[in-house]
N, C-alpha and C positions, 0 to 999 in steps of 0.2 A: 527252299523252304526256310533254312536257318535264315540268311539275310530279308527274308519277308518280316521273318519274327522280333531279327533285329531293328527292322525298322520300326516296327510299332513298340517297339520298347521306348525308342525313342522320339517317336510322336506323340508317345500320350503322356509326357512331361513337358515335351515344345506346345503341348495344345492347350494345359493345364498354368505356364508362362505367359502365355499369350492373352489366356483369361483371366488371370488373376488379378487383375486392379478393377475389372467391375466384379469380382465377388466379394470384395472385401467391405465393410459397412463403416469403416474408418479408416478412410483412404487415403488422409494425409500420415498419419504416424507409422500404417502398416505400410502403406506403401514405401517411403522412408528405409523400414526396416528392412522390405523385399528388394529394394534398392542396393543399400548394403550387402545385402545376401550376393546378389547378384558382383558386384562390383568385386567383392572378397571373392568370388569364385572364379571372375577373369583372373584375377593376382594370382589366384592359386595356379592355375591353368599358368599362367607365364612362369612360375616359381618352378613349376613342375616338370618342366624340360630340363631346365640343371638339375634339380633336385631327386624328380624321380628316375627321367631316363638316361642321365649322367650320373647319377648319387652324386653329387656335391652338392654338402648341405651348405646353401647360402644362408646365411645369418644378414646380410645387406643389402636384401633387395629393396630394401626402404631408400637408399639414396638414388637408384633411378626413377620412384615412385615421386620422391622427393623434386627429382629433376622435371620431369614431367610436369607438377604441378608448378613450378616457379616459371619456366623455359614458356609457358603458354601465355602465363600470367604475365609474366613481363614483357611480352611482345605485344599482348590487347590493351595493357598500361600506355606502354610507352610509345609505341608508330602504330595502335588502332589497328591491329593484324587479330582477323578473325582466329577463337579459338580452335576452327576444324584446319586450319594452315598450321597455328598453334602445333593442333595436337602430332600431324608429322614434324612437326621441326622439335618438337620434345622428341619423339621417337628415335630423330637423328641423331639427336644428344646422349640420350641416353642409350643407344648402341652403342655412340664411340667411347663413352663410360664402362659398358662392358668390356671390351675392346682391351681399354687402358687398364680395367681392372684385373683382365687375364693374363697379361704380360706375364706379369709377377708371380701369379698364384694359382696357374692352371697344373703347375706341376705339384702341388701343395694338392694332401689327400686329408679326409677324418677329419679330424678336427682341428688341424695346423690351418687350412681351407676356411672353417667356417670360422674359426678368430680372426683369418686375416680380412676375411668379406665382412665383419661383424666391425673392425676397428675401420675400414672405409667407409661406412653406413653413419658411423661417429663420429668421424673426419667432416663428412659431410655435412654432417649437422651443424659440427662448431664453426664449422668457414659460414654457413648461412645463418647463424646466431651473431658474429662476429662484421659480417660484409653487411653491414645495417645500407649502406650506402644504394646497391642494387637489391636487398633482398627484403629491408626492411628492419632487419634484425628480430632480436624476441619480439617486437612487436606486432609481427608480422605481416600479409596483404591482404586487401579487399579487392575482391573482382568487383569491378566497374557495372552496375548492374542499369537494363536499360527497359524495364518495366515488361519483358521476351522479346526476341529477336530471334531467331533462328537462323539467322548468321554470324550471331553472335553465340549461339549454344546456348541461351537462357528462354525460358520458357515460366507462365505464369500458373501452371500447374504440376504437381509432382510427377503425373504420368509419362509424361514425354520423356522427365528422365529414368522411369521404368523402364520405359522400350529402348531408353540408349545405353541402358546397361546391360538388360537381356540382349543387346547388338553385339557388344563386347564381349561376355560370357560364349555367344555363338561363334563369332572370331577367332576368340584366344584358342577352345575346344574345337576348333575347327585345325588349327594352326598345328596345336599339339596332335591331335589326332594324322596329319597326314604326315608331321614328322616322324610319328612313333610306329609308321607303313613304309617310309621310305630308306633309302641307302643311309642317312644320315641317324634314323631310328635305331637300325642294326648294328651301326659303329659306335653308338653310342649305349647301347644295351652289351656289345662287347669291350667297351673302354670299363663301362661297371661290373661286368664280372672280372675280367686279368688284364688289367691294362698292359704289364710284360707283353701277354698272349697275343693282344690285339694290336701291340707294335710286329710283335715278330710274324703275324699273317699281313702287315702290308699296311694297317690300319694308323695313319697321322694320328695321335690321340692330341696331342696337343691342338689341331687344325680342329679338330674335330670338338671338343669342348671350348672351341674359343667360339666360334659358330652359332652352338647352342647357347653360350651365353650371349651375344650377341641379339638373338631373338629374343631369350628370354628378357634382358634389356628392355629393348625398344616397346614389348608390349607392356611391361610395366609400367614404363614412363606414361605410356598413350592414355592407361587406369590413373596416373598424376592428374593427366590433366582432366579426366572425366569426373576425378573427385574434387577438384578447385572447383570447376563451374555447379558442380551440384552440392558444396558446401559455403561458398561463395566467400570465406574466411580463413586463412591457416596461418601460421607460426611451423616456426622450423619442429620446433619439438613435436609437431604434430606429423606433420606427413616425411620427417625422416626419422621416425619415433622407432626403436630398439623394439620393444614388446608393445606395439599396439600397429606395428606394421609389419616390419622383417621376424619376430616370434609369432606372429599370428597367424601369417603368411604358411608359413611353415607349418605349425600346428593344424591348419585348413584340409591340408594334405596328408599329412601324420593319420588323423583323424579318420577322414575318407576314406584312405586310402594313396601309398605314393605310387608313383607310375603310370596309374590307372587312369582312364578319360574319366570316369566317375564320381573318380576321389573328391577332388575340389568341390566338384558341384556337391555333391553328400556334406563336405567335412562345415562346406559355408552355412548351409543349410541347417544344418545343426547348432554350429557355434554362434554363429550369430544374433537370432533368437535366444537360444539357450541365455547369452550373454547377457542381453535387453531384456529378458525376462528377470534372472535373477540383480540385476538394479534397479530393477523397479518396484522388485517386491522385497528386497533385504538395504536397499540403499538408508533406509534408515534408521534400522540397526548400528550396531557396533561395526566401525570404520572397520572395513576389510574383509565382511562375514559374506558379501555378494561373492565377494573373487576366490573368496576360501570356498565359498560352493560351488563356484565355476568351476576350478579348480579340481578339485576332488571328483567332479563328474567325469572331467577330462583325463582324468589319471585310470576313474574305473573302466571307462569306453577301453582306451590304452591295454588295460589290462586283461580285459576280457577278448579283444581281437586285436593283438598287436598290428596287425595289417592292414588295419583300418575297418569301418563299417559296409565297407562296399564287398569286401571279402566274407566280413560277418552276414551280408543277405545270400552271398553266394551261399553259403553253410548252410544256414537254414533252407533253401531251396533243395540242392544235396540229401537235407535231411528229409524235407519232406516226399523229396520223389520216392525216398527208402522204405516211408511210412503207406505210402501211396495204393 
């Protein structure tokens, strides 16, 4: 009976996804926005394997987001290699990116961790600000656009890349959710409670968050390339951006809820809107009054259920059964 109930928990949010671009009455901007939503929620979802079920707070997952989107780009530039080949061979990249970035800093806890992820995220940035040669530099790249293709990943309507983002979102949550069941969930739920403990029953921790970072990697990068072809423009500052990638990333999760399958999809759904909402209507006001209210919203959510909002409906359900 529980797993029936479970299920239509969550089919009547896959069914309400699935509909949602013909109910909408401005389909280009909203869709756009549900786009994002969506896309921020894979990232979250990939964030969320280090983050939640390792706690190590990544501060730089923007430089394999970053990877991703360059790694795709510059193979459809340059030898005309479709972006779904593209998007595995960014994935490869940005694995061995995690890889290279665990070496060093899987033994690194708190916040020694999240400065050191935080200053490769920055590293990463100025090599692709500075490598103008392959990357373009501040000026950044145009994806080569071919009126849709579909082996090429472009399309002449916004919908198609609704449902390849909603694809992504079901992936990355799919991903997370079967690691967060398996042998590799529980080593990694015991490396965040005592890492000591979880050496001394048997437990690699280091093997064991290198792994995790690892996936969470490769599915970042794969969300690079999903946003180059559906922005069809970036600059370095843009997709290996400190606070508008790797702090948002983070905050998506916070938000929602970390650890949780929920989270992400909650914290994107929230923030992202909320986001696009308050620039639209404060952007032209006094410089900075949109983010000081983003801002402040984000602090009271915070404040009121540190756990995030996925735990805040749990409460009220709790409450209500009480009232009942």
């Amino acid at each position: 009976m529980t797993s029936i109930r479970n299920s239509l928990q969550w089919a009547l949010p896959l069914a309400v996804a699935l509909a949602a671009p013909w109910l909408l009455e401005d389909q280009g901007y909203g869709i756009r926005v549900l786009s994002l939503v969506l896309l921020f929620a894979a990232m979250g979802q990939a964030w969320n394997i280090v983050g939640g079920l390792a706690n190590q707070i990544s501060l730089g997952h923007a430089a394999f987001f970053g990877l991703g989107a360059y790694t795709s780009t510059l193979l459809l530039i340059r030898f005309g290699i479709s972006p779904w080949i593209g998007m595995l061979a960014a994935m490869a990249v940005g694995a061995l990116a995690g890889a290279l970035l665990s070496l060093p800093t899987m033994r690194l806890r708190g916040h020694y961790f999240a400065l050191a992820t935080l200053a490769f995220g920055e590293v990463m940035r100025a090599i692709a600000n500075t490598w103008s040669a392959v990357t373009g530099g501040p000026v950044g790249l145009s994806v080569p656009y071919s009126d849709g293709s579909l082996a090429l990943m472009q399309f002449k309507s916004s919908v198609p890349y609704y449902y390849l983002m909603l694809g992504a979102v079901l992936v990355s949550t799919l991903v997370f959710w079967t690691i967060s069941r398996s042998r590799l969930g529980y080593r990694l739920r015991a490396v965040k409670a005592d890492p000591m403990a979880a050496e001394v029953i048997g437990v690699n921790t280091w093997r064991t968050r290198i792994l995790a970072a690892v996936i969470s990697a490769a599915l970042m990068s794969a969300c690079g390339t999903l946003y180059a072809q559906f922005i069809f423009f970036f600059d370095p500052d843009t997709v290996f951006s400190l606070v508008g990638i790797s702090v948002k990333v983070a905050l998506i999760c916070i938000i929602g809820g970390v650890g949780t399958v929920a989270g992400p999809l909650v914290g994107a759904l929230v923030m992202i809107p909320l986001e696009e909402t308050f620039n639209e209507w404060l952007s032209g006001h006094t410089a900075g009054v949109s983010q000081l209210a983003y801002g402040l919203i984000l602090i009271a959510i915070i404040l009121i259920e540190p756990r995030g909002l996925s735990a805040l409906w749990g409460r009220l359900r709790v409450l209500r059964s009480r009232h009942a």
